[in-house]
Backbone as JSON, one array per atom type, in Angstrom:
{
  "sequence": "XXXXXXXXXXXXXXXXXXXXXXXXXXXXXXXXXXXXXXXXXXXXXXXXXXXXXXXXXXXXXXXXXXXXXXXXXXXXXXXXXXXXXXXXXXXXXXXXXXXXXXXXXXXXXXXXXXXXXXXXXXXXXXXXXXXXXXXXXXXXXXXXXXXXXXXXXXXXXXXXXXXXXXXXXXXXXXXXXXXXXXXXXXXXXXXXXXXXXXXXXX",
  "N": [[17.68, 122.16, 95.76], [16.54, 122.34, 97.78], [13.96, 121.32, 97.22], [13.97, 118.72, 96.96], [14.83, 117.51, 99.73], [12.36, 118.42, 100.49], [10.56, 116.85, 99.87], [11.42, 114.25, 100.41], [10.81, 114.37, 102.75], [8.24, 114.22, 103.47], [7.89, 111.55, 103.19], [9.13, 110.72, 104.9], [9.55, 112.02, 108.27], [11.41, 114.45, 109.84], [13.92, 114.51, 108.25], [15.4, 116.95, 107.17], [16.5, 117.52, 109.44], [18.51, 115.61, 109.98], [20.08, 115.67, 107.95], [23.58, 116.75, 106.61], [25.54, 119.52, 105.56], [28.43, 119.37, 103.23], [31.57, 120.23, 103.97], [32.98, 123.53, 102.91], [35.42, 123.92, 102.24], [35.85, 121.49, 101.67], [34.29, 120.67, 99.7], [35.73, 122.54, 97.61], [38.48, 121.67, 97.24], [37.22, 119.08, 96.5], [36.53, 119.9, 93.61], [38.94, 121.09, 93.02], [40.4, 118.45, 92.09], [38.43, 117.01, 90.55], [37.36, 118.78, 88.76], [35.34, 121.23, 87.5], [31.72, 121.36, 88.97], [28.84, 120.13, 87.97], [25.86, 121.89, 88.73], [24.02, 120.95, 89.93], [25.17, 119.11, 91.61], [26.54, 120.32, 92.91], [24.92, 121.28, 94.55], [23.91, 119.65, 95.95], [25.9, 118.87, 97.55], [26.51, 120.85, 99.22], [24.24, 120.53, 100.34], [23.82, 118.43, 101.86], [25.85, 116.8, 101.85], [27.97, 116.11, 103.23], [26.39, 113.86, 104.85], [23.36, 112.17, 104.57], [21.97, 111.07, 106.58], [20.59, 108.84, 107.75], [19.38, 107.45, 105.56], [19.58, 105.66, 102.82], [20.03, 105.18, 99.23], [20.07, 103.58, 96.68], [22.05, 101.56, 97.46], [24.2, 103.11, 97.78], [27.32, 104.92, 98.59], [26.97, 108.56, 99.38], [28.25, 110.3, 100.65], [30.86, 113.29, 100.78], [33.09, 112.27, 101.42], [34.0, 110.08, 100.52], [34.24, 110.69, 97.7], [36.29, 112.24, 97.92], [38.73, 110.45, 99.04], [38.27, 108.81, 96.5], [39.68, 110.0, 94.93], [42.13, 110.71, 95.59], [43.1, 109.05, 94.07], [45.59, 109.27, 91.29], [45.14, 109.36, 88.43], [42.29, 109.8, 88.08], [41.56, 112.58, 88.23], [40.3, 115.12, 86.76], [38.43, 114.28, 84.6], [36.59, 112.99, 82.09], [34.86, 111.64, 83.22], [32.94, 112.45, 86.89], [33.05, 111.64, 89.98], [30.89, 110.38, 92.29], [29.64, 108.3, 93.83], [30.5, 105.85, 96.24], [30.09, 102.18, 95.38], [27.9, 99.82, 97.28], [27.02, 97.85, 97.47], [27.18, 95.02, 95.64], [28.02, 94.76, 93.32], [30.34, 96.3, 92.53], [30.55, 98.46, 90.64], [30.75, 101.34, 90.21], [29.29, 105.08, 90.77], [29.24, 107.62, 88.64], [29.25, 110.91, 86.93], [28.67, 111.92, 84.38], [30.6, 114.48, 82.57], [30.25, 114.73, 79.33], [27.52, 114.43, 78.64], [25.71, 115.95, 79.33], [22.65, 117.2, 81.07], [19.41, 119.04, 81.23], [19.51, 122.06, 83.11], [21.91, 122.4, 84.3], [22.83, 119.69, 84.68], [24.25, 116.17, 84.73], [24.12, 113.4, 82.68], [24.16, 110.13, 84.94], [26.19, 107.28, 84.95], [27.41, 104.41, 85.85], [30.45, 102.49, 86.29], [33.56, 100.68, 86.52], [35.68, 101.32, 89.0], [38.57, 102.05, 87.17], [41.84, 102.2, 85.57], [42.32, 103.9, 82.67], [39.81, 102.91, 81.98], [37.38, 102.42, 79.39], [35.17, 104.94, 78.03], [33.2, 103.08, 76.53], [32.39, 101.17, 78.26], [31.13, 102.42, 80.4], [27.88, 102.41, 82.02], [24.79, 103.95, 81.28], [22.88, 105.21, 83.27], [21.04, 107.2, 85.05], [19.02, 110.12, 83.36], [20.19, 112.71, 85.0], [21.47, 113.53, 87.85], [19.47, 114.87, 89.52], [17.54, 113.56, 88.86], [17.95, 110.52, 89.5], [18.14, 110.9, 92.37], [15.44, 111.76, 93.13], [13.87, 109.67, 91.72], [14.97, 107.46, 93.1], [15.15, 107.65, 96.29], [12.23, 107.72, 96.42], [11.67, 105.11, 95.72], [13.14, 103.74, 97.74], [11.36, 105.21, 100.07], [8.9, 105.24, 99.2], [7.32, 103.11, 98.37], [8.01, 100.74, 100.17], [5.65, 101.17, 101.92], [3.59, 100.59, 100.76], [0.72, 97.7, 100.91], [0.81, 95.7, 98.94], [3.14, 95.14, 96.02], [4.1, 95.0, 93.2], [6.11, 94.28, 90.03], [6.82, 95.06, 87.07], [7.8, 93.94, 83.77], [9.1, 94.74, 80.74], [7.89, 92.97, 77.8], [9.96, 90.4, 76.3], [8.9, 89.49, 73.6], [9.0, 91.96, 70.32], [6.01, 92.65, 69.44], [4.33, 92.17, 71.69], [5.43, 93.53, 73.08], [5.52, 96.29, 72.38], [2.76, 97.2, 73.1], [3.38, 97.95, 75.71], [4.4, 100.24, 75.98], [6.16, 103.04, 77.28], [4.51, 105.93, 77.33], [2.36, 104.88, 76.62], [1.54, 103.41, 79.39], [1.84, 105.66, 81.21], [-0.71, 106.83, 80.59], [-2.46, 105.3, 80.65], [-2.31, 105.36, 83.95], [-2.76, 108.01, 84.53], [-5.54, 107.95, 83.65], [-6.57, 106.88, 85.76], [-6.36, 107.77, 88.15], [-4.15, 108.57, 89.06], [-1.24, 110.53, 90.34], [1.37, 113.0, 88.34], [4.56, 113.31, 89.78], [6.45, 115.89, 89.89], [10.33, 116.69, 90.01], [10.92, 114.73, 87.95], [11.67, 113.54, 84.59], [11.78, 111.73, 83.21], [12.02, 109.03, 83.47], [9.34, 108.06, 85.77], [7.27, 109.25, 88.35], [4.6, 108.27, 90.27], [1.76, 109.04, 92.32], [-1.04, 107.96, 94.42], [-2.23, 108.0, 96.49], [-3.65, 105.61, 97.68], [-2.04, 104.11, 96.48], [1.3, 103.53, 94.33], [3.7, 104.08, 91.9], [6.02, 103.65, 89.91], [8.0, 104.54, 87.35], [10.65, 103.21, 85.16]],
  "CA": [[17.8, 120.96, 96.58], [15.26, 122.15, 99.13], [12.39, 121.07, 97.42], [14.19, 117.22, 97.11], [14.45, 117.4, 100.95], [10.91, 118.78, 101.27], [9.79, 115.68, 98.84], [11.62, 113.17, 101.37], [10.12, 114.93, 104.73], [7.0, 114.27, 102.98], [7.46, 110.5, 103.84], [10.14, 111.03, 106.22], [9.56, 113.01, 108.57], [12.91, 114.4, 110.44], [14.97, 114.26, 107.08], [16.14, 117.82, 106.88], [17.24, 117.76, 110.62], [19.2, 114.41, 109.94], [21.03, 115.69, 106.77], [24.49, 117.53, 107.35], [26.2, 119.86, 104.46], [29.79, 119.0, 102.98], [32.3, 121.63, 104.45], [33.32, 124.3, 101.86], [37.02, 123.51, 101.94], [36.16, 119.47, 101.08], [33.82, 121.3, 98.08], [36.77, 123.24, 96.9], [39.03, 120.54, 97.02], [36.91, 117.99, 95.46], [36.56, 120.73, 92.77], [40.11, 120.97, 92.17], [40.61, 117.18, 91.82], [37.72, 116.4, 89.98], [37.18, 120.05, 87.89], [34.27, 122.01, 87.81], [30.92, 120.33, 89.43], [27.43, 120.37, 87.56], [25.52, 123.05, 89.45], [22.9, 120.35, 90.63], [25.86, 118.47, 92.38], [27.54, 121.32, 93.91], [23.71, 122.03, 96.11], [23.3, 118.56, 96.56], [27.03, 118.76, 98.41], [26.07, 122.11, 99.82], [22.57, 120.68, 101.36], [23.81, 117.21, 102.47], [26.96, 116.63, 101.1], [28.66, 115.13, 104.62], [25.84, 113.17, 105.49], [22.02, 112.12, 104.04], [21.36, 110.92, 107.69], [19.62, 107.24, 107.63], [18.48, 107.23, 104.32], [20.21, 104.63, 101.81], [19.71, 105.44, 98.3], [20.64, 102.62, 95.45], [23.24, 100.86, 97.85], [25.59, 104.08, 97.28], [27.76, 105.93, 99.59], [26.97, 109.44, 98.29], [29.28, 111.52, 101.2], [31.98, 113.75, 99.87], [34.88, 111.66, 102.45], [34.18, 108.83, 99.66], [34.71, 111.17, 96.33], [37.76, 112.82, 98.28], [39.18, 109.06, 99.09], [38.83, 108.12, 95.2], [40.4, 111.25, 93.87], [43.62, 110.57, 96.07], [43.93, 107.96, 92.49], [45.31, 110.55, 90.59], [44.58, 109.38, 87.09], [41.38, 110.21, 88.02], [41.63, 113.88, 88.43], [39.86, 116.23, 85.77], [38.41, 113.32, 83.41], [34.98, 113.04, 81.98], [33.73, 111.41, 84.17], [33.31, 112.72, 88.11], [33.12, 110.4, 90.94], [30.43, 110.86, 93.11], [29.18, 107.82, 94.87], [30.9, 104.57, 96.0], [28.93, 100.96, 95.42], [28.12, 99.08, 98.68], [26.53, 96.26, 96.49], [28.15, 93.63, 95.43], [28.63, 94.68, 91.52], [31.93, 96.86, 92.52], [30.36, 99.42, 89.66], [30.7, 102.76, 91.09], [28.54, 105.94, 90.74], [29.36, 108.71, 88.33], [28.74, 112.03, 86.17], [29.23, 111.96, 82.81], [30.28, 115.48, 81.84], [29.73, 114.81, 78.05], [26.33, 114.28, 78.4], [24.55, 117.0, 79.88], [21.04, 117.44, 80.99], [19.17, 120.23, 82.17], [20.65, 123.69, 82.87], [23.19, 122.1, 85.03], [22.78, 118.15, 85.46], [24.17, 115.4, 83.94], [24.4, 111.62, 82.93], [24.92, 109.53, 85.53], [26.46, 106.12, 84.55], [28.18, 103.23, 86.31], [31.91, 102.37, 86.46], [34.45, 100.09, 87.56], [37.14, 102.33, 89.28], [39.96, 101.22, 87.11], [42.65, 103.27, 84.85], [42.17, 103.41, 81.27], [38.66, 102.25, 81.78], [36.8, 103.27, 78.31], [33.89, 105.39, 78.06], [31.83, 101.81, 76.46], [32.58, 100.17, 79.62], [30.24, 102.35, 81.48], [26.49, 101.59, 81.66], [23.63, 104.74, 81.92], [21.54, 104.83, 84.7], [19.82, 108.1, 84.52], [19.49, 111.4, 82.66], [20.64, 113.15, 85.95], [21.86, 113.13, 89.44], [18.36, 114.91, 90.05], [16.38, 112.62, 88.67], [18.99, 109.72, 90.47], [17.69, 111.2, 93.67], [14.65, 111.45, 93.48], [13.75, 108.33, 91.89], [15.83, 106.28, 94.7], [14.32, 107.88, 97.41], [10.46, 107.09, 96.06], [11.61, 103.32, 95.53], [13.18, 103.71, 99.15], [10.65, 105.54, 101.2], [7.19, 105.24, 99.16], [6.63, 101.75, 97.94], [7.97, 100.4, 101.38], [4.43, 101.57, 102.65], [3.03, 99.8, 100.17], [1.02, 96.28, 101.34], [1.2, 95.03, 97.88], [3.64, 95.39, 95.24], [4.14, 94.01, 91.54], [7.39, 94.52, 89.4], [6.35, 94.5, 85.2], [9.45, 94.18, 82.94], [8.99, 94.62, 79.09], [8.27, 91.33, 78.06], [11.17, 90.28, 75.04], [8.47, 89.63, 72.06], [8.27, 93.21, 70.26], [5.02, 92.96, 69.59], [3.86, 92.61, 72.91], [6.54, 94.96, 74.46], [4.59, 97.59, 71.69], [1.77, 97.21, 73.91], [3.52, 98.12, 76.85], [5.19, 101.81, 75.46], [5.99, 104.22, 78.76], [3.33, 106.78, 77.41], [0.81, 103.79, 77.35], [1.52, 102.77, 80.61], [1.73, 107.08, 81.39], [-1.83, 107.47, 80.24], [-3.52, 104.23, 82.08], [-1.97, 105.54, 85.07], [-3.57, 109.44, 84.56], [-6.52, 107.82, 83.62], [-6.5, 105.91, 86.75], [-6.23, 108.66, 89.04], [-2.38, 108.72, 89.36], [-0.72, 112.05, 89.66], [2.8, 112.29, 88.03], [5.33, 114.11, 90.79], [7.65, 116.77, 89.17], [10.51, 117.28, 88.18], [11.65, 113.42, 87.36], [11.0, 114.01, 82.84], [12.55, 110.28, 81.88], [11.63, 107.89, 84.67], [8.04, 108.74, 86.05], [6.71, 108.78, 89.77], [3.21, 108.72, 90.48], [1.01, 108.65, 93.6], [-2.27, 108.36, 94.54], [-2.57, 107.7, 97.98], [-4.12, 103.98, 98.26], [-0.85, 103.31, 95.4], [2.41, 104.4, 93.97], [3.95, 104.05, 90.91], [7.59, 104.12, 89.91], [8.55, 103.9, 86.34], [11.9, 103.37, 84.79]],
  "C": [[16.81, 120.99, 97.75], [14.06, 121.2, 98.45], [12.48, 119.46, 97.45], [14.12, 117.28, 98.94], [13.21, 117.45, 101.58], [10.16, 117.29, 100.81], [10.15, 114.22, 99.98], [10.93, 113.77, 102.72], [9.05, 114.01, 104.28], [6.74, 112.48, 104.01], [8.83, 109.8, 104.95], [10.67, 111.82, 107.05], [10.7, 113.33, 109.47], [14.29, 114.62, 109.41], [15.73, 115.61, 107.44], [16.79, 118.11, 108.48], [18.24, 116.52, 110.98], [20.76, 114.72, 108.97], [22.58, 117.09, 107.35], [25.46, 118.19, 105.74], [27.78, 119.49, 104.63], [30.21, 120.58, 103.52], [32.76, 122.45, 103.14], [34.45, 124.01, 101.47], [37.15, 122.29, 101.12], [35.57, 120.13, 99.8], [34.95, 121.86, 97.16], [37.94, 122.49, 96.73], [38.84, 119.43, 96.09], [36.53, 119.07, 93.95], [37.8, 120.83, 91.89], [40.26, 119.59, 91.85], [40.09, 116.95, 90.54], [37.52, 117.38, 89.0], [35.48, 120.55, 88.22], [32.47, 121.34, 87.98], [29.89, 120.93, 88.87], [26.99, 120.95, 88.91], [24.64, 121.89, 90.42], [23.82, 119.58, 91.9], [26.64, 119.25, 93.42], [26.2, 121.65, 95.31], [23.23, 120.56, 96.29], [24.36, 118.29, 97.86], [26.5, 120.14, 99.51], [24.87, 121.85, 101.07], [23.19, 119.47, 102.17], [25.2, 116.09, 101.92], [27.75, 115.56, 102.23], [27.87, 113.93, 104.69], [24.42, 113.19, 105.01], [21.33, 111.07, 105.69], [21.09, 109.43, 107.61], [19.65, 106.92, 106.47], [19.8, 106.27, 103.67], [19.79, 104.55, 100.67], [20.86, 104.46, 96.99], [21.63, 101.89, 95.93], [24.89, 101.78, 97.9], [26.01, 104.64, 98.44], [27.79, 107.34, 98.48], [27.79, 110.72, 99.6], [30.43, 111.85, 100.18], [32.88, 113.01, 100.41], [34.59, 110.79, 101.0], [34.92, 109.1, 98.52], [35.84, 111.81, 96.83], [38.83, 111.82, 97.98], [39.54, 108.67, 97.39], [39.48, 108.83, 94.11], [41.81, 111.39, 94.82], [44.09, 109.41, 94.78], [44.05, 109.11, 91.48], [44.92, 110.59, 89.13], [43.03, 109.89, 86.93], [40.68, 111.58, 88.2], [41.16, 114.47, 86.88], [39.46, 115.11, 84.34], [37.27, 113.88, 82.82], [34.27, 112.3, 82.78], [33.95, 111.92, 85.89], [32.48, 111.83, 89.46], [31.92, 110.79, 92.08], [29.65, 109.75, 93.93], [29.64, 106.35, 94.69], [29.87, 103.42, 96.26], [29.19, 100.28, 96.94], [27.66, 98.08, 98.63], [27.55, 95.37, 96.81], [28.59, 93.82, 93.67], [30.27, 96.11, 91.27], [31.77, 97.92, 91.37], [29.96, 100.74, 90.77], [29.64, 103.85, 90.25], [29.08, 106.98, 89.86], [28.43, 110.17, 87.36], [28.91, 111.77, 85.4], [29.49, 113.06, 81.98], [29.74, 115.64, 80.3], [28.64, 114.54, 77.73], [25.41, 114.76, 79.5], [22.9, 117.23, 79.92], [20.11, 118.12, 81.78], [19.62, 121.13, 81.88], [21.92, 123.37, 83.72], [23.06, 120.73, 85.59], [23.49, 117.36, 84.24], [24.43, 113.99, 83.88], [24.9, 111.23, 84.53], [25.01, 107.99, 85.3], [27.44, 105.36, 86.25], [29.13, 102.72, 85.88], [32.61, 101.79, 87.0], [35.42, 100.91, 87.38], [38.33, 101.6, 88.72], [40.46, 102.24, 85.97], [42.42, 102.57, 83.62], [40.77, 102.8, 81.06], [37.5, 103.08, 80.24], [35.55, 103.24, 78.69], [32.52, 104.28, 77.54], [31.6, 101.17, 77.48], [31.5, 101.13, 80.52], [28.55, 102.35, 81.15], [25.56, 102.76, 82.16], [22.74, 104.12, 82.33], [20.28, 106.04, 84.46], [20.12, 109.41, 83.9], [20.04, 112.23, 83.49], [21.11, 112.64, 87.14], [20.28, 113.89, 90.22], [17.41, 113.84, 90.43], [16.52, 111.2, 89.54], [18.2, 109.64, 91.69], [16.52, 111.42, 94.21], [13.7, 110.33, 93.24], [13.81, 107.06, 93.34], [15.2, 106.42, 95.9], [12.93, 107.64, 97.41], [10.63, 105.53, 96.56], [12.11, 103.0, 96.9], [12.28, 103.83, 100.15], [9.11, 105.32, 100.68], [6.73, 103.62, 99.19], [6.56, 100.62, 98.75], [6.38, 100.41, 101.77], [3.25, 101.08, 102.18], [2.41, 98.57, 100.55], [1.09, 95.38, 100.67], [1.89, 95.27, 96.94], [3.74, 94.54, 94.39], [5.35, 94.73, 90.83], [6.87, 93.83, 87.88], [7.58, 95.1, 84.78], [8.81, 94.69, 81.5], [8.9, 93.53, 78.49], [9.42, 91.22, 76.0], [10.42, 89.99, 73.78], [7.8, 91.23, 71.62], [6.94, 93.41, 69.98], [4.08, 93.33, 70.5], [4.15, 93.31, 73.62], [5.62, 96.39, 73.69], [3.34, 98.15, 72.7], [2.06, 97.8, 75.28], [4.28, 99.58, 76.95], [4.85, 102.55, 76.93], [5.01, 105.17, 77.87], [1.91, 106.06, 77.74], [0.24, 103.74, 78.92], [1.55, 104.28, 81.64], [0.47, 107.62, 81.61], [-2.65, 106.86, 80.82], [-3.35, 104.79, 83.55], [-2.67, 107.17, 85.56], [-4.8, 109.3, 84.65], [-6.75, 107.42, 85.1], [-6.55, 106.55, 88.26], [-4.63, 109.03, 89.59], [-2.13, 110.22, 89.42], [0.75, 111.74, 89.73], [3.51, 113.98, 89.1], [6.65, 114.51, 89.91], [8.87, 116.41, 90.68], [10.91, 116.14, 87.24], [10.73, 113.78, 85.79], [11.06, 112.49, 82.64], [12.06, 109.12, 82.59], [10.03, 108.85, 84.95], [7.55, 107.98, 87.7], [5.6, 109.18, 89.72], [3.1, 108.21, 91.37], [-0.24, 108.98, 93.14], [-3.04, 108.23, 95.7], [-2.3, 106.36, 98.63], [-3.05, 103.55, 97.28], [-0.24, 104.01, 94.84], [2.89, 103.79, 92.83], [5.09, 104.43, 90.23], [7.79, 103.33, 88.38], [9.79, 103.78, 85.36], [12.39, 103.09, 83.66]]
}
């Protein structure tokens, strides 16, 4: 988790003297509730678990008081899925893990959820292959592209032929050519910089 903090200093400077770790007791707590926490989530609670300072990442509350709060519902104790950040949107779809779909040596799924009992596993909607990748994505599309004085948003366009044309390695390899460099460790989504422009792909 240091080197995600070192990656936000980068364009925010002050971050790691802003951020405040979850207390051990609330870790061990939300542990028992929720059952045993992907390793990546336990040092993301560990580094900044109380508090991520300023920063606002996807509209989420990602403190532990929130995942404590929604594990006082007890159906939700020891499921497959584990609760880790409430929506501050407007689509009332909450933040989770997805233990059954692991990725990494210790990360996994994170999908979207309306907090409700009996809610089936089709009902929720993947977001990304991790809570790494989650985090550092969010924070690029937060702190880099801001700085940006022009930006452009390209979708896939809906005839396959032309969407063929538009394949993430395509659009991988224009961007290498181009002088881009791609910023580890995001594998599935892709961040690139290059100084005079940034590059966020999803």
């Amino acid at each position: 988790m240091k080197s995600f903090v070192d990656f936000v200093e980068e364009y925010r400077p002050g971050f790691s003297q802003e951020i405040v770790p979850a207390d051990r007791f609330d870790i061990a707590v939300l542990e028992k509730h929720a059952g045993p926490l992907p390793g990546i989530y336990r040092q993301f609670l560990e580094t900044m678990g109380a508090s991520i300072g300023d920063l606002e990442l996807a509209e989420a509350s990602l403190s532990i008081d929130g995942a404590l709060g929604a594990y006082s519902l007890s159906w939700l104790s020891n499921t497959r899925y584990i609760y880790f950040a409430g929506d501050h949107g407007l689509s009332s779809r909450h933040w989770f893990l997805d233990r059954m779909s692991p990725h990494g040596a210790d990360d996994c799924m994170v999908v979207r959820r309306v907090l409700a009992e009996n809610n089936p596993p089709e009902a929720s909607t993947p977001q990304y292959v991790g809570l790494e990748e989650f985090l550092y994505y969010e924070a690029f599309k937060e702190l880099r592209l801001p700085q940006l004085p022009f930006r452009r948003k390209f979708s896939t366009p809906d005839d396959a032929a032309a969407a063929a044309r538009y394949r993430a390695d395509v659009v991988t390899a224009l961007a290498e050519e181009k002088g881009f460099k791609r910023l580890p460790p995001v594998e599935h989504c892709a961040l690139y910089e290059r100084g005079d422009a940034a590059l966020l792909l999803y």
